[in-house]
N, C-alpha and C positions, 0 to 999 in steps of 0.2 A: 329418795322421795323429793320431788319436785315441790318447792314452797309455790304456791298461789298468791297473785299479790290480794292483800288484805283491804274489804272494803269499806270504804266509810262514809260517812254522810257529808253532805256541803256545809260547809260554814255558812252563816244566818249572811255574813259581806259576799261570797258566794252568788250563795241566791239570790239579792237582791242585785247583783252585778247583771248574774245570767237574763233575770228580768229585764234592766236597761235594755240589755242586746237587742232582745227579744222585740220589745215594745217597739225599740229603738229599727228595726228591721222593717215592721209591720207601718211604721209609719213613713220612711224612705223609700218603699218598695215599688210604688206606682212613680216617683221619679227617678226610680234605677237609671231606665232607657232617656231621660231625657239628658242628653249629653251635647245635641247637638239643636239650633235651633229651626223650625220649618223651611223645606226649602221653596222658593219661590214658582209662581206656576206657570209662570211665562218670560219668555227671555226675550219680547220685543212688543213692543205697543198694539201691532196689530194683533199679536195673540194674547195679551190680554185682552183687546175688543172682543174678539171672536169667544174667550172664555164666558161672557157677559153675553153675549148674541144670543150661546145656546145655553147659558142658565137662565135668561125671561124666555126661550122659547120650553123651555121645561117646568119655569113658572106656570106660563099661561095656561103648558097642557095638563098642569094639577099632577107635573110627574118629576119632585124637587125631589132633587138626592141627598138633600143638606135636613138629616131628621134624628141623625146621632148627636149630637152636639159635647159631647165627651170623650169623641174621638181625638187622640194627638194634643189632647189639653196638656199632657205633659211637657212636649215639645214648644208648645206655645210658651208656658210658664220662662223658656227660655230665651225667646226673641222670640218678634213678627216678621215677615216678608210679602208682605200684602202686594198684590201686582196690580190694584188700581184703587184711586180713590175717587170721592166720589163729593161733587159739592151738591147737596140735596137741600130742597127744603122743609123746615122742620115739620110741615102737616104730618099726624098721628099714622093718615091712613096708606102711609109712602113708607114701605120699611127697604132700605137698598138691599141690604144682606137678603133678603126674602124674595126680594122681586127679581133680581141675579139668580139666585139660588147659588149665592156663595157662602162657606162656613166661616166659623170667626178663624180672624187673622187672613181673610184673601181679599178684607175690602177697607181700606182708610176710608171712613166719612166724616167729612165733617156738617153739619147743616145749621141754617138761618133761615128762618119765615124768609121766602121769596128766590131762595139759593142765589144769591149775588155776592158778588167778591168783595167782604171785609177784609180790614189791616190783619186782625187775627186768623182768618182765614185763610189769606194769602200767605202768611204764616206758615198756619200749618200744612198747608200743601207744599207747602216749598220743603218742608220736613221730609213730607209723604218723600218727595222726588227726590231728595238729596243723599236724604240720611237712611229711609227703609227702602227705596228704592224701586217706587211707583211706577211702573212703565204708562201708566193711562191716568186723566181729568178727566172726569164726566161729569158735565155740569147736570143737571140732573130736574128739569121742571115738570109740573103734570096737570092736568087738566082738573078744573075747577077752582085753581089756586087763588086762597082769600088774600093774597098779597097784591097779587098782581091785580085783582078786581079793585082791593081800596087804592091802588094806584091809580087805575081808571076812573074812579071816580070821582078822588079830589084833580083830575087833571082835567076832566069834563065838567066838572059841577062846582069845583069847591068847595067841596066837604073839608070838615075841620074833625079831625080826628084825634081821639084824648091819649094823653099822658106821652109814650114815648115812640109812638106807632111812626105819624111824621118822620120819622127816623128810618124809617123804611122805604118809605116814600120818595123821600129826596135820595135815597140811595138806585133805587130802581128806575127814577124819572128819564135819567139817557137813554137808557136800554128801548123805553113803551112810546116814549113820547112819537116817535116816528107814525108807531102806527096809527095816531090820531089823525092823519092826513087823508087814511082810505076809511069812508063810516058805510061801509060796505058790512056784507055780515060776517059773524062770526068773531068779532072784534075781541073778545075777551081768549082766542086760541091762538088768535095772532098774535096778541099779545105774551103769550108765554112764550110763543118761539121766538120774539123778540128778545125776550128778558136773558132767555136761552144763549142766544147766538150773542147777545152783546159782554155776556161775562166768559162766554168761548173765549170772543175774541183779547177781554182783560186778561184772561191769566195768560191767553200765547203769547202776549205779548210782555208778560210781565221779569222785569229782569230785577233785580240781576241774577238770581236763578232757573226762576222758569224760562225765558225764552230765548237761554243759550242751547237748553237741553232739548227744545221743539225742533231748535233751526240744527242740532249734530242728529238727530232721527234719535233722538233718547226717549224723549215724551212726545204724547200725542194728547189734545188737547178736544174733545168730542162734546157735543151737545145731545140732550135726549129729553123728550116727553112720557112721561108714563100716564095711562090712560087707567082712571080710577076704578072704570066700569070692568075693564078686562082683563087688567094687570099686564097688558103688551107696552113694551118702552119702544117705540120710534125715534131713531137718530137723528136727528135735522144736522 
């Protein structure tokens, strides 16, 4: 006659053990997969451009593919590898991630009322470039912007503007001043591709990191306007 083994119940240490596991499972289990961190979406500047081209032309057409937002968050939680950044400025109604139709972790931005190259700034782009490994700059200005308009103004009129705005102002004045010389119309658009084009040309030139990596075809350094009424970004 065959002995059966004899059954018995858990120990009370046991049980409470089994439950750690258990608990302990249930809470690890969404970062099983994350082992490795995202990989990057583009392996040269111009296809990072081009990644941007056709997510505002799927902004504009109301057909963004970026609507899970808890996709890969695991992976995220491990590193980023963002393939462009983006210096924007901070108006509410300019979101990058949105107007690209890139999800999080494929876009560095950093932004300032008037998107012009601060010491911090410059900063962190050189991060973006160096250390996550940003293949694209886009400087990133849009139409209607209140920075670049109080810039106009105290350089036309002499407005005296309160607390720490001046600060703004004197930072954007190389960039606009130019275009005070044509009072032709539309002053206030030229103006932004001014502001545009002249902090392009600060960061490509800016060393001692960024403008080793423009001149080896590492980064590219791109200007653009987004256009409030249609959500179309044009390159200048």
């Amino acid at each position: 006659m065959s002995k059966r083994p004899i059954a018995r119940g858990l120990s009370r240490r046991e049980v409470l053990g089994l439950g750690t596991a258990v608990i302990a499972a249930s809470v690890l289990s969404p970062f099983a997969t994350a082992q490795e961190p995202p990989v990057v979406s583009a392996n040269s500047p111009d296809e990072a451009l081009n990644l941007l081209k056709q997510g505002n032309a799927r902004y504009v057409a109301n057909q963004s593919r970026c609507n899970d937002y808890s996709v890969d968050r695991a992976s995220r939680a491990v590193g980023q590898a963002p393939h462009a950044a983006i210096l924007s400025c901070s108006d509410s109604r300019v979101a990058p991630e949105f107007a690209f139709d890139q999800g999080p972790g494929e876009l560095f931005v950093v932004r300032v009322a008037g998107n012009f190259v601060t010491t911090d700034g410059l900063a962190s782009l050189e991060y973006g470039a160096k250390v996550l490994g940003t293949k694209l700059i886009v400087v990133l200005g849009h139409s209607g912007c209140g920075a670049v308009n109080a810039t106009l103004q105290v350089l036309r009129e002499h407005t005296t503007l309160p607390g720490h705005i001046p600060a703004l102002v004197r930072a954007m004045k190389p960039g606009i001043t130019p275009v005070l010389k044509d009072t032709g119309h539309e002053m206030a658009a030229r103006a932004v591709i001014a502001n545009v084009n002249y902090n392009v040309q600060r960061l490509a030139n800016a060393g001692p990191v960024l403008a080793p990596m423009v001149r080896d075809g590492k980064l590219k350094v791109v200007g653009g306007v987004y256009d409030l009424a249609s959500g179309r970004i044009t390159f200048v």
